[in-house]
C-alpha positions in Angstrom: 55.6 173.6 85.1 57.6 170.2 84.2 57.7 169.4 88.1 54.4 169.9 88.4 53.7 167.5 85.1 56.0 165.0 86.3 53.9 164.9 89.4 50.9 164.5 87.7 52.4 162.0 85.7 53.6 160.1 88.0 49.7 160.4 90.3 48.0 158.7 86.6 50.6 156.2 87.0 50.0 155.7 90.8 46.3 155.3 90.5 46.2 152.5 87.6 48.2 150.0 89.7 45.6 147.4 90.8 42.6 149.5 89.7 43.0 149.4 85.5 40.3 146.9 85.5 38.4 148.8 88.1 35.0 150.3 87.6 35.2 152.7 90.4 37.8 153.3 92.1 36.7 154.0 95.8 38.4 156.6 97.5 37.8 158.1 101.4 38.5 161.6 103.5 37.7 162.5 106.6 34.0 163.7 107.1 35.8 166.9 109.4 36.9 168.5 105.8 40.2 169.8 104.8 39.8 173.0 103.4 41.1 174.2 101.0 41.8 170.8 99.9 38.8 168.9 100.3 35.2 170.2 101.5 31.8 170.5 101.2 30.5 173.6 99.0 28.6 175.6 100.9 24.8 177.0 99.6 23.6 180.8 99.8 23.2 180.3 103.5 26.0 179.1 104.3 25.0 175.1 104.7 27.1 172.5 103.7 25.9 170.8 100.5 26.7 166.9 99.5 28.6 168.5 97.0 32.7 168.2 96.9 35.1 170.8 96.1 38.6 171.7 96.8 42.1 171.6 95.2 42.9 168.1 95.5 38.9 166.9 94.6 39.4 169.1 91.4 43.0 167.2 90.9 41.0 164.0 91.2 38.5 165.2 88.4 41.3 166.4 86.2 43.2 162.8 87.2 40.1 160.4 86.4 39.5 161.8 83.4 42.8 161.4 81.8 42.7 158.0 83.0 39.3 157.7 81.9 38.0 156.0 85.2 35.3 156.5 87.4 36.1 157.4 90.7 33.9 158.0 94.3 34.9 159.8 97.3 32.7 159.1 100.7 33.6 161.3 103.6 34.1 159.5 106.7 35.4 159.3 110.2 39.2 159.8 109.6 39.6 156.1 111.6 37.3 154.8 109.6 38.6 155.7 106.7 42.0 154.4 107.4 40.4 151.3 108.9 38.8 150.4 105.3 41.6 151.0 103.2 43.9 148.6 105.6 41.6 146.0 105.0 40.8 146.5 101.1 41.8 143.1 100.4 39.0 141.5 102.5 36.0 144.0 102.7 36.9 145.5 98.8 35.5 149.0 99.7 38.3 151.6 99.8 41.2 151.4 98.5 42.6 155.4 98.1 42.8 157.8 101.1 43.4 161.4 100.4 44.7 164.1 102.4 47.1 161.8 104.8 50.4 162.6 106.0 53.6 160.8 105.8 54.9 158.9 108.7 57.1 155.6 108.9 53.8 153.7 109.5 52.3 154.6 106.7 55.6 154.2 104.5 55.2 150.7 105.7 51.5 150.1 104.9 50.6 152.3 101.5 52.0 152.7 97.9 52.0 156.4 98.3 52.0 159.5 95.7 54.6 162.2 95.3 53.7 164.8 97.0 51.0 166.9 96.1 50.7 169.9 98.6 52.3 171.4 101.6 50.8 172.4 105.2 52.8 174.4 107.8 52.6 173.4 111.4 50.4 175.5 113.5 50.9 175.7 117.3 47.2 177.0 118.7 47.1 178.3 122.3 44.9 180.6 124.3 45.6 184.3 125.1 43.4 183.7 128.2 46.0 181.3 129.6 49.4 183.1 127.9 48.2 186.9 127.2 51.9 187.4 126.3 52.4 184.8 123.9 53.4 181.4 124.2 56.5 180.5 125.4 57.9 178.2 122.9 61.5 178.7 121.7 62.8 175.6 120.6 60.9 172.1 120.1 62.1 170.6 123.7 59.7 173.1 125.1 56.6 170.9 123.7 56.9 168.8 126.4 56.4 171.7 128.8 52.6 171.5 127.5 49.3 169.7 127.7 48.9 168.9 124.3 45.4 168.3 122.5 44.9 165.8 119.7 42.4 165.0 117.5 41.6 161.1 117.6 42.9 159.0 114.7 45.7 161.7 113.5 49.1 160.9 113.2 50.3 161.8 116.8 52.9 159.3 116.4 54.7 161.7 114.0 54.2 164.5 116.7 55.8 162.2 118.9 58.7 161.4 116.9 59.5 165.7 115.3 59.4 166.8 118.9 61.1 163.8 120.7 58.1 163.8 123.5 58.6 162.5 126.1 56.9 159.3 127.9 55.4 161.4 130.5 54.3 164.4 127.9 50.0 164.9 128.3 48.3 164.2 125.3 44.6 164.2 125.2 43.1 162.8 121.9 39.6 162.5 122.7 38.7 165.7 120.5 36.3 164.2 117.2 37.6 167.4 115.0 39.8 170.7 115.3 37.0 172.9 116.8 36.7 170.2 119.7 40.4 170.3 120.2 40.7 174.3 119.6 37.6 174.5 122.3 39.8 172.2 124.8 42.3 174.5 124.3 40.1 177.5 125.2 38.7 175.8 128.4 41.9 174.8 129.3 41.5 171.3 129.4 44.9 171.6 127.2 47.7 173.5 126.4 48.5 174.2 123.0 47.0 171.6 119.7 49.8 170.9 116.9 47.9 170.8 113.5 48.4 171.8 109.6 47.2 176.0 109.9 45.7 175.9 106.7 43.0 173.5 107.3 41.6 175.1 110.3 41.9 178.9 108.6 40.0 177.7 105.8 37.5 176.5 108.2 36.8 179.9 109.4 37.0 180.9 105.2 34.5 178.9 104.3 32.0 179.6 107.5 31.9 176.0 108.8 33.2 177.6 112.3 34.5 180.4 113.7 37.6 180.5 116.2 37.5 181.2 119.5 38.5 185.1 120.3 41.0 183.6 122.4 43.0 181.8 120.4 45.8 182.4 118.5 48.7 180.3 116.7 52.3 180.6 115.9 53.9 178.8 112.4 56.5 175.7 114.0 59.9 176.2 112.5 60.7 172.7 113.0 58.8 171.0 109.9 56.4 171.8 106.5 54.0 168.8 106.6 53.7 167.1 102.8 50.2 165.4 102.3 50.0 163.1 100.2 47.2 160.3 98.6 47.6 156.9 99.3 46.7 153.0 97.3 
């Protein structure tokens, strides 16, 4: 309980630098959803509603009003949304993305929270292609793959935990995880490295279902911390 209040303690802190005199603090996600950390509720059948919800949206609420600030999220391509908060200081229009990942880049770039949750790597491949399981024993063997992407995630960081290699195929054309987890199906690609809990809690909350095919392993090599970023 006193980490988690020292992490919340130090988030109130984190959020009143620049923004004290702030109206509304602008934030952005990504319109593709994060559940079970950010996401549109669904209605009775099943339709996404304008409507926000998720652990780190109710963090926010929680967050604001201790501050006592008003705060806006608007859902957005993930580019986009990193696009606006680079350039904060000329356009003014978002100056908080949620939901990002840690990488050397953004180390560089952000004043970044503690962290606030954890993901676990998920390797996704098809049983069509490998019916006896994917053969993946150490991280070297990453390279052995076509690898899908989605476009505007941190593939760098992909790059860097599994030491790719120049020549490695990565195809980061896919808009979202079900156009990446369909590639995989198809066959246009091997295998797609991404946070499991996102794309499980897709399937939870009935915005897709997986194809039958496909299946995923939990990567040794690294829990993911996400994090919220000024």
């Amino acid at each position: 309980m006193y980490k988690k209040l020292l992490t919340v303690l130090f988030f109130i802190s984190f959020l009143c630098v620049g923004s004290i005199n702030a109206k509304e603090v602008k934030i952005c996600d990504d319109i593709g959803e994060w559940p079970p950390f950010s996401y549109f509720e669904r209605d009775t059948a099943g339709d996404a509603t304008p409507k926000l919800t998720g652990a780190v949206t109710e963090l926010l609420d929680e967050v604001f009003k201790i501050v006592d600030l008003q705060y806006s999220v608007s859902m957005l391509p993930w580019k986009r949304c990193l696009t606006s908060v680079d350039n904060f200081d000329r356009v003014q229009k978002y100056e908080v993305f949620i939901n990002g990942m840690r990488s050397k880049e953004r180390e560089d770039k952000y004043l970044l929270s503690k962290s606030i949750y954890k993901t676990h790597q998920g390797v996704f491949y098809s049983t069509k292609k490998y019916p006896k399981g994917l053969p993946l024993y150490k991280a070297s063997d990453i390279n052995k793959f076509k690898i899908c992407s989605i476009h505007g995630y941190a593939i760098n960081l992909t790059n860097k935990l599994y030491a790719l290699k120049k020549d490695t195929e990565i195809d980061d054309g896919a808009k979202d995880s079900l156009s990446a987890l369909k590639k995989v199906s198809l066959g246009r690609c091997d295998i797609l490295i991404n946070s499991r809990e996102p794309i499980y809690g897709s399937v939870a909350i009935g915005k897709f279902k997986l194809p039958n095919d496909i299946k995923s392993i939990i990567c040794q090599k690294l829990n993911l911390r996400s994090f919220i970023y000024l």
